[in-house]
N, CA, C and O atoms as CSV, one atom per row, in Angstrom:
chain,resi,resn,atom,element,x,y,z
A,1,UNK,N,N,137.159,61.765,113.234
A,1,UNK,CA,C,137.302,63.184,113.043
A,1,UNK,C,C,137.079,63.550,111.570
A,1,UNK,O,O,136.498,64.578,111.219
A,2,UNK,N,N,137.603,62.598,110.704
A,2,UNK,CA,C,137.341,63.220,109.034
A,2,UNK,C,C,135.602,62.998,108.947
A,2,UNK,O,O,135.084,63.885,108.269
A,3,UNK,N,N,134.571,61.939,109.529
A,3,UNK,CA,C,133.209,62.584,109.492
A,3,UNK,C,C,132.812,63.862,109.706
A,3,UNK,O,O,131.819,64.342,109.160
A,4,UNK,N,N,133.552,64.482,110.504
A,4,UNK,CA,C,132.440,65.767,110.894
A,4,UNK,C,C,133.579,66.960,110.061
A,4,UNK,O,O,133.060,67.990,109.630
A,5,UNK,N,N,134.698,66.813,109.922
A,5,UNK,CA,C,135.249,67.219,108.733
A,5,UNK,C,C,134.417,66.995,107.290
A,5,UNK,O,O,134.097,67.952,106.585
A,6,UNK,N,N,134.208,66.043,107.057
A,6,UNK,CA,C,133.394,65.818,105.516
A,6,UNK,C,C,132.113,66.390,105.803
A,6,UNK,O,O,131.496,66.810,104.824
A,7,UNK,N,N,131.615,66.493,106.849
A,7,UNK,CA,C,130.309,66.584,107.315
A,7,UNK,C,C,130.228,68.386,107.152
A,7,UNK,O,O,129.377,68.974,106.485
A,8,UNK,N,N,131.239,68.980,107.873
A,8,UNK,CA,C,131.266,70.145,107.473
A,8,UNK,C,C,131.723,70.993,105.813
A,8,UNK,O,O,131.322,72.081,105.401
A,9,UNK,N,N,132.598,70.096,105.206
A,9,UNK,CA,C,132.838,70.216,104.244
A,9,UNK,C,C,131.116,70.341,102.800
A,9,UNK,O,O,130.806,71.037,101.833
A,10,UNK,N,N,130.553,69.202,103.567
A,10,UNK,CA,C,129.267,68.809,102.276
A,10,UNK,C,C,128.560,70.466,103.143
A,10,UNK,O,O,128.698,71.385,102.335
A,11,UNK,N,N,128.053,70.859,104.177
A,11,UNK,CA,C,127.798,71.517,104.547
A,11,UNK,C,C,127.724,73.009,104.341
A,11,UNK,O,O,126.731,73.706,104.548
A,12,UNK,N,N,129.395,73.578,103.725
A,12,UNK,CA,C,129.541,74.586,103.555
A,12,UNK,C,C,129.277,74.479,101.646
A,12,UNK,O,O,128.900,75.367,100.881
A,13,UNK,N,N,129.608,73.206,101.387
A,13,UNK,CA,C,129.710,73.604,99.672
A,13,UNK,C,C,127.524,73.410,99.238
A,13,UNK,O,O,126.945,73.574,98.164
A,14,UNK,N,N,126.986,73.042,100.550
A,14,UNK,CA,C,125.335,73.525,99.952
A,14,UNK,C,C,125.043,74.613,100.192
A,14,UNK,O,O,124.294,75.287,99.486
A,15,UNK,N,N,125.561,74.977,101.200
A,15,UNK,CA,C,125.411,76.407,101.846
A,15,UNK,C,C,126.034,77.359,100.541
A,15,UNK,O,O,125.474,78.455,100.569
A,16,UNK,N,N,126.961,77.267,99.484
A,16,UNK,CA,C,127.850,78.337,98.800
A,16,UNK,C,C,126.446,77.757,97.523
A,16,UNK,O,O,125.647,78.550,97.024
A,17,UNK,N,N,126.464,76.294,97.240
A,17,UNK,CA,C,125.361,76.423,95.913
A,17,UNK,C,C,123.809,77.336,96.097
A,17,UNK,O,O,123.123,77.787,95.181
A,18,UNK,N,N,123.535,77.424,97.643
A,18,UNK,CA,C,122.158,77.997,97.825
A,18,UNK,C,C,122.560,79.313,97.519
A,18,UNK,O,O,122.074,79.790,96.494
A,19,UNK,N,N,123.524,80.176,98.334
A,19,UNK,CA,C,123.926,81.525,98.272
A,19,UNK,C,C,123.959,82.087,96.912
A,19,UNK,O,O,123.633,83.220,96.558
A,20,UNK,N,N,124.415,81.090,96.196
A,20,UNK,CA,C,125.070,81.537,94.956
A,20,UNK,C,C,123.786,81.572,93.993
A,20,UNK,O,O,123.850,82.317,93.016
A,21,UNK,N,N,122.645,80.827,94.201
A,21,UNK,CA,C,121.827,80.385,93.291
A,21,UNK,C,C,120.718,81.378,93.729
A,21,UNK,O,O,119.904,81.843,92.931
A,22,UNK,N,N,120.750,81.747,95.396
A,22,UNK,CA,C,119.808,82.962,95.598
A,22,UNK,C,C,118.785,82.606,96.291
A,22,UNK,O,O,117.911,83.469,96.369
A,23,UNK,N,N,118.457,80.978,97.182
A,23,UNK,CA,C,118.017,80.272,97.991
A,23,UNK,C,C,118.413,80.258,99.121
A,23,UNK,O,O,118.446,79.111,99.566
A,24,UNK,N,N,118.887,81.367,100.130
A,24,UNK,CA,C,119.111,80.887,101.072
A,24,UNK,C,C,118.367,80.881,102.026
A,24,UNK,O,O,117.521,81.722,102.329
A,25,UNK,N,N,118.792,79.442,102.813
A,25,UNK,CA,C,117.602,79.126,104.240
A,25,UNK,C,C,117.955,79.632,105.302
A,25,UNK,O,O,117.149,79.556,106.229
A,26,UNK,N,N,119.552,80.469,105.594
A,26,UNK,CA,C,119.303,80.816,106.930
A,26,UNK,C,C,120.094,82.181,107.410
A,26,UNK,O,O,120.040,82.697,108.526
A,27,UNK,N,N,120.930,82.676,106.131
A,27,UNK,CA,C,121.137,83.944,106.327
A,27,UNK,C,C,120.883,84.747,105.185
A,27,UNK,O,O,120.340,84.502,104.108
A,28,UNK,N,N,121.511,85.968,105.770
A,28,UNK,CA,C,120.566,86.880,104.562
A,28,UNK,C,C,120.631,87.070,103.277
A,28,UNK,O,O,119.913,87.842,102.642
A,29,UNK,N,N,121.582,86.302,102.794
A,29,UNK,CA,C,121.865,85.829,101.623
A,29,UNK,C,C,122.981,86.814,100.480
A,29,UNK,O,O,123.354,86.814,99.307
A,30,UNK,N,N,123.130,87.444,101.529
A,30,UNK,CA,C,124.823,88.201,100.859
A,30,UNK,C,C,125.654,87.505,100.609
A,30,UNK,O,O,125.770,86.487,101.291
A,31,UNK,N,N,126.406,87.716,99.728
A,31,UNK,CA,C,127.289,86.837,99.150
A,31,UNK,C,C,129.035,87.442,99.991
A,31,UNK,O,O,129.960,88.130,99.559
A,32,UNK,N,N,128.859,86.961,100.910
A,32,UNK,CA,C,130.069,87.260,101.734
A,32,UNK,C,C,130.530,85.930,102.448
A,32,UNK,O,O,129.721,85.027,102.661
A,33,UNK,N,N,131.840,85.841,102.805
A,33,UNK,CA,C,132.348,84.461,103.362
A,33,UNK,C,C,131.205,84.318,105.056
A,33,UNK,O,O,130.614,83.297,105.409
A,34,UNK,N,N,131.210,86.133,106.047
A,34,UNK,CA,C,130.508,85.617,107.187
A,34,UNK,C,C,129.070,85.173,106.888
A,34,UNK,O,O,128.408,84.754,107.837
A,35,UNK,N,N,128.513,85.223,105.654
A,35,UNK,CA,C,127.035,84.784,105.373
A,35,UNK,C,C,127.285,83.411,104.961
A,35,UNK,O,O,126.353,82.619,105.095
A,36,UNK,N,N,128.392,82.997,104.481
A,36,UNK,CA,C,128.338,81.641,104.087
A,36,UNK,C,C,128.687,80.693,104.737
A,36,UNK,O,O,128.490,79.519,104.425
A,37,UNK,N,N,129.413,81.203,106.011
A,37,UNK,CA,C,129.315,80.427,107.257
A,37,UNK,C,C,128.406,80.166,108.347
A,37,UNK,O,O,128.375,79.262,109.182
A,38,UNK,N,N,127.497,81.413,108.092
A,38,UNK,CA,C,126.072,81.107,108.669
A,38,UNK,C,C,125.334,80.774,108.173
A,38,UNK,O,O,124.437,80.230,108.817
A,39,UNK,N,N,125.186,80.897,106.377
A,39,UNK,CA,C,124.247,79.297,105.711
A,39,UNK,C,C,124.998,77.802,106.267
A,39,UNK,O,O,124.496,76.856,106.874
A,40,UNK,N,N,125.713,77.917,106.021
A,40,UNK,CA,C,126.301,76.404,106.828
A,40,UNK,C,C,126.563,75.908,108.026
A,40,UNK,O,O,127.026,74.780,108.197
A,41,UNK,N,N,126.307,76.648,108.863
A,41,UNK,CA,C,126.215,76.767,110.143
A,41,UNK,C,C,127.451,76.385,111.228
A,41,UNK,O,O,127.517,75.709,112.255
A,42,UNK,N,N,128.489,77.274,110.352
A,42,UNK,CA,C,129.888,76.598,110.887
A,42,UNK,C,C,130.328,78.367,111.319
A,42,UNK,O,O,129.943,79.494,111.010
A,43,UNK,N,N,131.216,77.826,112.085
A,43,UNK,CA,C,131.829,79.641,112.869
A,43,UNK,C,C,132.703,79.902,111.551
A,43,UNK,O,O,133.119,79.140,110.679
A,44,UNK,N,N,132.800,81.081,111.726
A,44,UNK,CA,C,133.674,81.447,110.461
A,44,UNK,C,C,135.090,81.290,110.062
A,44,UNK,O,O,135.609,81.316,108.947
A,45,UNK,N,N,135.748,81.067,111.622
A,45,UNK,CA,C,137.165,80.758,111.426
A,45,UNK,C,C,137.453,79.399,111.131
A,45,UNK,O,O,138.593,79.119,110.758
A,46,UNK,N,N,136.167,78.078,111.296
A,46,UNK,CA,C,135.888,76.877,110.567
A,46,UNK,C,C,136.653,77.266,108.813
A,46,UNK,O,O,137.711,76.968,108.259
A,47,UNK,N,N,135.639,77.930,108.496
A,47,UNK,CA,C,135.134,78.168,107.082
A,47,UNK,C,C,137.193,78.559,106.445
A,47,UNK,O,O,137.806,77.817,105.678
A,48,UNK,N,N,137.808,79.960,107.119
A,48,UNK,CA,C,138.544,80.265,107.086
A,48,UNK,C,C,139.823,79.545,107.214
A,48,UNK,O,O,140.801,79.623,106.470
A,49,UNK,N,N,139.676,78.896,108.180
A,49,UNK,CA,C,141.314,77.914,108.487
A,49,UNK,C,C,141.222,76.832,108.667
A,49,UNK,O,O,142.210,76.242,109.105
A,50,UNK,N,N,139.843,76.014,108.373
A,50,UNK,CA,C,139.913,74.616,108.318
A,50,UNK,C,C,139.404,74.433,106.893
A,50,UNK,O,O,139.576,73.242,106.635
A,51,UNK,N,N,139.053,74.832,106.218
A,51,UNK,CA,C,138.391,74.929,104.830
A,51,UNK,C,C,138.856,76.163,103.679
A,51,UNK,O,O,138.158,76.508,102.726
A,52,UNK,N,N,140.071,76.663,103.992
A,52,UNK,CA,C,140.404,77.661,102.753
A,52,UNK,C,C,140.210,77.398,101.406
A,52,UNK,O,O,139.899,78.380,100.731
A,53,UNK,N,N,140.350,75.910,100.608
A,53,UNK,CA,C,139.767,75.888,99.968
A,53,UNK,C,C,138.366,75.875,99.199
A,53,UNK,O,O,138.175,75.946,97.985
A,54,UNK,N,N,137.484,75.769,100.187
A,54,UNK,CA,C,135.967,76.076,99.846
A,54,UNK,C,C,135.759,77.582,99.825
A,54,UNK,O,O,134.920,78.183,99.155
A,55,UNK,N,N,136.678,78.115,100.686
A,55,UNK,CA,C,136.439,79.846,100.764
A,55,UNK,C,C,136.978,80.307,99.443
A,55,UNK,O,O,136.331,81.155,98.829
A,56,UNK,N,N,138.023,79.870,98.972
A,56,UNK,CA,C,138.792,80.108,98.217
A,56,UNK,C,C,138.001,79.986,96.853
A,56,UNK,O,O,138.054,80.811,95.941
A,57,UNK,N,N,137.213,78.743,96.865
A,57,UNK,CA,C,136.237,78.613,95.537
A,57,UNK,C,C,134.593,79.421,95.686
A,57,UNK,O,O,133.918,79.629,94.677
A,58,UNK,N,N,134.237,79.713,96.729
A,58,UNK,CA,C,133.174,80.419,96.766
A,58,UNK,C,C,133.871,81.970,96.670
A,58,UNK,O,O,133.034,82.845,96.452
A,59,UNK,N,N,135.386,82.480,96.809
A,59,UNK,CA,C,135.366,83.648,96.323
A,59,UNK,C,C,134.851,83.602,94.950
A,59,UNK,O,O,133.763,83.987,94.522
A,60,UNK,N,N,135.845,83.054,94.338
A,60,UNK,CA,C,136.281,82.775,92.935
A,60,UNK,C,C,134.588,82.676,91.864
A,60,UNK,O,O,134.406,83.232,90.780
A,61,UNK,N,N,133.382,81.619,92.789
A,61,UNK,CA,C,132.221,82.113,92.005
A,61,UNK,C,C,131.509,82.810,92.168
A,61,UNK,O,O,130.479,82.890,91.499
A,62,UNK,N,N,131.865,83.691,93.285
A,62,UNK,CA,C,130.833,85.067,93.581
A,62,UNK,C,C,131.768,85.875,92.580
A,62,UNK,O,O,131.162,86.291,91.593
A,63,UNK,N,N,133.075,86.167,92.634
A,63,UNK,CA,C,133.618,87.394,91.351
A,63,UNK,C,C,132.838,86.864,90.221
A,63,UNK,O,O,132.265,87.731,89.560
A,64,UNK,N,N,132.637,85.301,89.736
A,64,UNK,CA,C,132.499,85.059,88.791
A,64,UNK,C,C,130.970,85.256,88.010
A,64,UNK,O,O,130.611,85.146,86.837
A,65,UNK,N,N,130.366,85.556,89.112
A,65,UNK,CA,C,128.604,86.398,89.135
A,65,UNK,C,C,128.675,87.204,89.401
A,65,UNK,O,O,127.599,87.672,89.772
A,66,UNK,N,N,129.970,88.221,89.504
A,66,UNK,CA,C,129.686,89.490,89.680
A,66,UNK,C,C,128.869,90.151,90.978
A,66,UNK,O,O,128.221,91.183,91.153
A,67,UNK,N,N,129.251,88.991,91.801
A,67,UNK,CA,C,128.361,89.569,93.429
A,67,UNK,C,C,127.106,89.325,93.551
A,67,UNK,O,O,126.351,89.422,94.519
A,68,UNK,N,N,126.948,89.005,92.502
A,68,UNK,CA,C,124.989,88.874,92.157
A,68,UNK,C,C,124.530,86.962,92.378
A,68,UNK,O,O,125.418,86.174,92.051
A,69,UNK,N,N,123.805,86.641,92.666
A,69,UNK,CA,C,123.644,85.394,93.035
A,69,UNK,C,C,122.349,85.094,91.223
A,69,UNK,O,O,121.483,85.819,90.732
A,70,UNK,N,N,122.933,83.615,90.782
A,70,UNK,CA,C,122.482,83.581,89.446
A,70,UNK,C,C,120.630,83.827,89.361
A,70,UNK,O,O,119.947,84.011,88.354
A,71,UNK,N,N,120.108,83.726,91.107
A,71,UNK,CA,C,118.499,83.469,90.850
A,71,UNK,C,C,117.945,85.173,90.536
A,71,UNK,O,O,116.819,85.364,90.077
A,72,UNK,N,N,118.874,86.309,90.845
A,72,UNK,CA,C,118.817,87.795,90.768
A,72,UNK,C,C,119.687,88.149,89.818
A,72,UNK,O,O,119.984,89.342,89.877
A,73,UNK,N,N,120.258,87.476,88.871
A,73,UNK,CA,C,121.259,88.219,87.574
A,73,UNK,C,C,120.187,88.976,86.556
A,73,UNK,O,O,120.300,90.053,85.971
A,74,UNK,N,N,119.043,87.955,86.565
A,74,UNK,CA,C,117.745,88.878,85.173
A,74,UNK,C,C,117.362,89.901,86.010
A,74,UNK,O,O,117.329,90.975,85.407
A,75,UNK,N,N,116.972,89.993,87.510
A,75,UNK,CA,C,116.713,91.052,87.811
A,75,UNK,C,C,117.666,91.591,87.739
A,75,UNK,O,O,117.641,91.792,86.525
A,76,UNK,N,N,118.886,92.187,88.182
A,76,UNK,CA,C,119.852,93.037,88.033
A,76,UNK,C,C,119.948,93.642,86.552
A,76,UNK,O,O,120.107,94.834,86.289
A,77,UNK,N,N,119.824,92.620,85.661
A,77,UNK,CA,C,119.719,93.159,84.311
A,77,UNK,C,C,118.796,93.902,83.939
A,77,UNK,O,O,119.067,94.818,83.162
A,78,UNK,N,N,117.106,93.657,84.513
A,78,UNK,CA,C,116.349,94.693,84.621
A,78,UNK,C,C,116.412,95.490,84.938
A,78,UNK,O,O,115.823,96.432,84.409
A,79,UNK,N,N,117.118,95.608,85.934
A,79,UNK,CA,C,117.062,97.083,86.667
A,79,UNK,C,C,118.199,98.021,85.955
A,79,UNK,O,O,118.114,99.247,86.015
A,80,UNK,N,N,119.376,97.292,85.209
A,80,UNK,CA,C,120.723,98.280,84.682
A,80,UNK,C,C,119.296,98.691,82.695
A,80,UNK,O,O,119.321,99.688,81.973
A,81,UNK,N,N,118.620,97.758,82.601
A,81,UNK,CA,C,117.680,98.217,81.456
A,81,UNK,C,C,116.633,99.397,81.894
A,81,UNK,O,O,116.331,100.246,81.055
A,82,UNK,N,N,116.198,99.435,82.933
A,82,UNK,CA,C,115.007,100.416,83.460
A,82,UNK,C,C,115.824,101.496,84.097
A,82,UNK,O,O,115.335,102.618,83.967
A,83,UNK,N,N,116.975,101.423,84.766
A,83,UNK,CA,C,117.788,102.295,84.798
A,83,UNK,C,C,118.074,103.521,83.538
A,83,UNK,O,O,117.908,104.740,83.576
A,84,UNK,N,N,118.550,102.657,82.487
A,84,UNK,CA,C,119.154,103.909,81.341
A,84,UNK,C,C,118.048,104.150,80.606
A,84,UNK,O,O,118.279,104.941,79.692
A,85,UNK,N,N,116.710,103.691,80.670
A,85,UNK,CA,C,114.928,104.400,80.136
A,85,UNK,C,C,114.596,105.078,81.175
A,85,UNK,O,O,113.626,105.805,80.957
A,86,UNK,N,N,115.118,105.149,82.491
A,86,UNK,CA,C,114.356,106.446,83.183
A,86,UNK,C,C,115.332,107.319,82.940
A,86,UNK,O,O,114.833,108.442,82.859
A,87,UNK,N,N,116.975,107.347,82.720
A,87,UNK,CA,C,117.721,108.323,82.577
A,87,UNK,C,C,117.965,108.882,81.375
A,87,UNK,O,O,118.794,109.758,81.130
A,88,UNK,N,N,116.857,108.091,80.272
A,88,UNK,CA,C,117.146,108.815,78.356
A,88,UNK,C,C,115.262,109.663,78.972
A,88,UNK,O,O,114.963,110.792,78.584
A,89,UNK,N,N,114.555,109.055,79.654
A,89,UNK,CA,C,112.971,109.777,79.431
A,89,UNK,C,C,113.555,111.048,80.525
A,89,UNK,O,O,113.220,112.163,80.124
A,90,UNK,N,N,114.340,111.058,81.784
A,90,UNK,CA,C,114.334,112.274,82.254
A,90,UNK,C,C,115.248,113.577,81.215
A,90,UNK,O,O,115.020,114.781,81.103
A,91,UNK,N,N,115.881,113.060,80.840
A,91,UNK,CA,C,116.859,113.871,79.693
A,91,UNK,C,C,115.787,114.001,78.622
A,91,UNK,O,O,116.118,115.059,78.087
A,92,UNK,N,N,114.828,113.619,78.056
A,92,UNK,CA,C,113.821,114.057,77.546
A,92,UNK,C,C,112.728,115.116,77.871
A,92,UNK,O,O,112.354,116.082,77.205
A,93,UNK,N,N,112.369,114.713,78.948
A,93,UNK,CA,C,111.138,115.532,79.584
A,93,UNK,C,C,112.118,116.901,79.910
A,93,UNK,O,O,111.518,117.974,79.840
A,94,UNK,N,N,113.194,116.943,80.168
A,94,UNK,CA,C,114.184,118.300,80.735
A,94,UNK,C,C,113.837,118.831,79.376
A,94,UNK,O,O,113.244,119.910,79.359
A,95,UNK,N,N,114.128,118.213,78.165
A,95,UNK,CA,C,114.166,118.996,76.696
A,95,UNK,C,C,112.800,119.545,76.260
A,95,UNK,O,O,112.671,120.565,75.583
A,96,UNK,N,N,111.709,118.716,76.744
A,96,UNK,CA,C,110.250,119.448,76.627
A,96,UNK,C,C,110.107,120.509,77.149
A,96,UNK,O,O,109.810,121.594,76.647
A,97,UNK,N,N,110.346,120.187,78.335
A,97,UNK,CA,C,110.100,121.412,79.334
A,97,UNK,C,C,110.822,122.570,79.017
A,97,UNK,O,O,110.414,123.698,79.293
A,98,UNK,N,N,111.741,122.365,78.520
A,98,UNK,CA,C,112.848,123.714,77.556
A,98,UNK,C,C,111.841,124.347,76.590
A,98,UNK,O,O,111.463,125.519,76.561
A,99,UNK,N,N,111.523,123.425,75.885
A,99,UNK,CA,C,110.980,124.022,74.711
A,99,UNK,C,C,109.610,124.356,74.907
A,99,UNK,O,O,109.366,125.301,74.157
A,100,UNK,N,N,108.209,123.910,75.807
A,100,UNK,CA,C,107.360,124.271,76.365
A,100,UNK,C,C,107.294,125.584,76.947
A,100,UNK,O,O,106.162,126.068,76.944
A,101,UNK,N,N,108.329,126.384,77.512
A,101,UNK,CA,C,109.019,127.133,78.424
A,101,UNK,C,C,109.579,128.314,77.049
A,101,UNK,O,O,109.794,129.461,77.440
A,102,UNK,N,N,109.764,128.079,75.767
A,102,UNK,CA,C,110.485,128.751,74.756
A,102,UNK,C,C,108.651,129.338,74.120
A,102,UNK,O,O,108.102,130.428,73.961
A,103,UNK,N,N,108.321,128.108,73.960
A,103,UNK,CA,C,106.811,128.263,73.558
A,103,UNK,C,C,105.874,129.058,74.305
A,103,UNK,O,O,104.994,129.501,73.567
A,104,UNK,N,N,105.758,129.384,75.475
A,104,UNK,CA,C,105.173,130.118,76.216
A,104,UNK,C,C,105.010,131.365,75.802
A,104,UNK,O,O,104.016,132.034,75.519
A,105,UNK,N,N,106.953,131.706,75.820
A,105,UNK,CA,C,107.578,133.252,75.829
A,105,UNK,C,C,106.843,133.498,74.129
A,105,UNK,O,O,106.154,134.517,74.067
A,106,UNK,N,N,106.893,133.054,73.418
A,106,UNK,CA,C,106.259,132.593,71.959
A,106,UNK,C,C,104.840,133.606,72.130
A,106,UNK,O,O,104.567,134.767,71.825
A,107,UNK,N,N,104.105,132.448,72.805
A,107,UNK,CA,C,102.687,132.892,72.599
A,107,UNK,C,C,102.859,134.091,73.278
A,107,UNK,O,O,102.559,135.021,72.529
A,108,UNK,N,N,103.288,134.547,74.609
A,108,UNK,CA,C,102.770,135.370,75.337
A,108,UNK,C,C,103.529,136.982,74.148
A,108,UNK,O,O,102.837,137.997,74.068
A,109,UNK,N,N,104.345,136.941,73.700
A,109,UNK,CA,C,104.868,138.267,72.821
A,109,UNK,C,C,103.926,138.070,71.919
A,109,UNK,O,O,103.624,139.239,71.678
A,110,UNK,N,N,103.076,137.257,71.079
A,110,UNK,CA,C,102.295,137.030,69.891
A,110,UNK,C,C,101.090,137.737,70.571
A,110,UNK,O,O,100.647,138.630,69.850
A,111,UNK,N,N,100.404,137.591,71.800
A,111,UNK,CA,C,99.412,137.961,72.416
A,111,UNK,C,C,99.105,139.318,72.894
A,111,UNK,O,O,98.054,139.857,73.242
A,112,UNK,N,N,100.616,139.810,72.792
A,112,UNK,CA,C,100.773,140.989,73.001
A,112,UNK,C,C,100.993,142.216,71.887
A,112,UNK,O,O,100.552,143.365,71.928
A,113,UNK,N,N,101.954,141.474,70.725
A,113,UNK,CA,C,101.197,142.216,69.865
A,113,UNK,C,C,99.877,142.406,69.547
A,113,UNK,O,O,99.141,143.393,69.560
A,114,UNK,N,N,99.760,141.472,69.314
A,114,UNK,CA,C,97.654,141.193,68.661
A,114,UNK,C,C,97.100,142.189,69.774
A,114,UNK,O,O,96.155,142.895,69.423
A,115,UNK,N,N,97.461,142.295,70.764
A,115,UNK,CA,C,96.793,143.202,72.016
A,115,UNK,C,C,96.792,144.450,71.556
A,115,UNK,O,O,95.794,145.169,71.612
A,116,UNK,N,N,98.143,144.883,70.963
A,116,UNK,CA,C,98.318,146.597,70.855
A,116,UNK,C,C,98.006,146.614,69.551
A,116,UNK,O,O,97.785,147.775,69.206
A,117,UNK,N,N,97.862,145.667,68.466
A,117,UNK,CA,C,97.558,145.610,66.816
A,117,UNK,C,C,96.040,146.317,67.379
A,117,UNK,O,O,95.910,147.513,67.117
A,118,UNK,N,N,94.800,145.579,68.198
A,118,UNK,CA,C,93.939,145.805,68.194
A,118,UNK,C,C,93.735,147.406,69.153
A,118,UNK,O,O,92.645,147.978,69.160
A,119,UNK,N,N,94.627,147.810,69.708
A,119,UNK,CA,C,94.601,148.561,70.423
A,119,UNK,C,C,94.457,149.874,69.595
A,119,UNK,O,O,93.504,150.652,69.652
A,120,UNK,N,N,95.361,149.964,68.961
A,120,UNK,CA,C,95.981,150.431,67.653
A,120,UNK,C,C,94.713,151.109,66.604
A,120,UNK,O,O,94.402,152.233,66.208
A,121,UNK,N,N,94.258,149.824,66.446
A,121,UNK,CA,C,93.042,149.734,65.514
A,121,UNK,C,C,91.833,150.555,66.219
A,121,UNK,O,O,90.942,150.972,65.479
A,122,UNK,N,N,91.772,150.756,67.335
A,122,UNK,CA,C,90.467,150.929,68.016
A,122,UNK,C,C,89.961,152.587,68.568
A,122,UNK,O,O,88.860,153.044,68.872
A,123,UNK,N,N,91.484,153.244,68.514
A,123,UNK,CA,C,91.955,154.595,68.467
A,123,UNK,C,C,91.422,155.314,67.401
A,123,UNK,O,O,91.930,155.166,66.289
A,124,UNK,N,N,90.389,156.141,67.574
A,124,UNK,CA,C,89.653,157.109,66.536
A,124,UNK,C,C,91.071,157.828,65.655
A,124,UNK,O,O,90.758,158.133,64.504
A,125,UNK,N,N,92.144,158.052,65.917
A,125,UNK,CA,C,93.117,158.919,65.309
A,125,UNK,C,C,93.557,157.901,64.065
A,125,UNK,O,O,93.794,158.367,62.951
A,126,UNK,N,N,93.620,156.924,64.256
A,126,UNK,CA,C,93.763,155.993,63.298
A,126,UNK,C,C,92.602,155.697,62.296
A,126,UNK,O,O,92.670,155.242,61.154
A,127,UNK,N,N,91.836,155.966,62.815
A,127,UNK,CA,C,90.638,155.590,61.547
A,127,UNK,C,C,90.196,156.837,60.628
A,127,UNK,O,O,89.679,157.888,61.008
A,128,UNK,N,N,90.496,156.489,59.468
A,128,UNK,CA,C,90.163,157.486,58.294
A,128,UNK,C,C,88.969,157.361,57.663
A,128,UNK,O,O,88.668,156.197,57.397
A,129,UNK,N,N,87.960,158.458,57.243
A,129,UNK,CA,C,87.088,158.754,56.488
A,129,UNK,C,C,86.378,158.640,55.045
A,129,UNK,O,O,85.674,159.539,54.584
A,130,UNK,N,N,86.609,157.607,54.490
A,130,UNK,CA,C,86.709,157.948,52.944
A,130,UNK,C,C,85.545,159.230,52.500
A,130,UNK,O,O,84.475,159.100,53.095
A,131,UNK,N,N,85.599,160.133,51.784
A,131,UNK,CA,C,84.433,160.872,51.204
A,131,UNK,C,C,83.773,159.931,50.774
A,131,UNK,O,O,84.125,158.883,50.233
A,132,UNK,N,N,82.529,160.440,51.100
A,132,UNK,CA,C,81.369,159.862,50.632
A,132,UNK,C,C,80.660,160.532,49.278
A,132,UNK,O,O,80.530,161.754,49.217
A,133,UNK,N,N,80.106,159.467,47.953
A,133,UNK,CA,C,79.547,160.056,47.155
A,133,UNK,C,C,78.362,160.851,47.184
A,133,UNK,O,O,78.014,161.811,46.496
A,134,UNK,N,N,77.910,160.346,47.968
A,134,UNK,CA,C,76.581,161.685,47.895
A,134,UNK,C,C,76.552,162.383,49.001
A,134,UNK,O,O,75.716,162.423,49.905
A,135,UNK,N,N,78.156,163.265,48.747
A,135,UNK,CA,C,77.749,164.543,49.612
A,135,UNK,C,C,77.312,165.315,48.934
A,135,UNK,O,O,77.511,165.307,47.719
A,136,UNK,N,N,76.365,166.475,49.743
A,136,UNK,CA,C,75.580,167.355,49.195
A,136,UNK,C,C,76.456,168.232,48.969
A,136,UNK,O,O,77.468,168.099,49.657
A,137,UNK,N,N,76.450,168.969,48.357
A,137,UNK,CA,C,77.456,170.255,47.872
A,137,UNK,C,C,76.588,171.035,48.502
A,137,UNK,O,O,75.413,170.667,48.486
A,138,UNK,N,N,77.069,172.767,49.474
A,138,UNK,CA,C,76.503,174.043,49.511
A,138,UNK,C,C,76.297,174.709,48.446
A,138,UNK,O,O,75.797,175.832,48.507
């Protein structure tokens, strides 16, 4: 009986190094006790009440990775890095678009003076005469 005890024992602790490392061959590779009884191919109440201490140490190195299995920690780190550059460039582009939007109102009052400046200008009542020197006198 201690063979297939040890047998299950070597069993569940390859099954917790694959999980953990991000290799797994036969479940989906969540880092949960029912996934680590189906990498090892033992029922779960095996895992639970004939093996608490293997459960007990595969909690202990999944908190200790933070849930993340070590072959996905650089990705995770990529993604918490590409995370806070899409959330400083959208807080950017919001501030362009502010000021693009300020710039508009800008040109379009500038365009409108210059509109009535020339308007202004183009009105015979506005335009004055200078005398001319060689007017003829009566």
């Amino acid at each position: 009986m201690t063979a297939s005890r040890d047998a299950e024992r070597d069993a569940i602790k390859a099954a917790m190094d694959r999980l953990l490392n991000g290799t797994p061959a036969v479940s989906t590779g969540a880092l949960s006790v029912l996934q680590l009884a189906a990498e090892a191919g033992v029922k779960r109440w095996v895992l639970t009440h004939k093996h608490p201490d293997l459960k007990a140490e595969f909690e202990r190195r999944r908190t200790a990775s933070n849930g993340i299995p070590a072959a996905f920690q650089n990705l995770h780190a990529r993604i918490t890095d590409l995370e806070d550059t899409c959330r400083r460039l959208r807080a950017s582009k919001a501030e362009l678009t502010g000021r693009v939007e300020v710039y508009a109102q800008v040109i379009h009052e500038l365009s409108a003076q210059v509109s009535r400046l020339r308007a202004e200008m183009a009105t015979p009542a506005s335009i004055s005469h200078l005398p001319s020197r060689h007017r003829k006198r009566p």
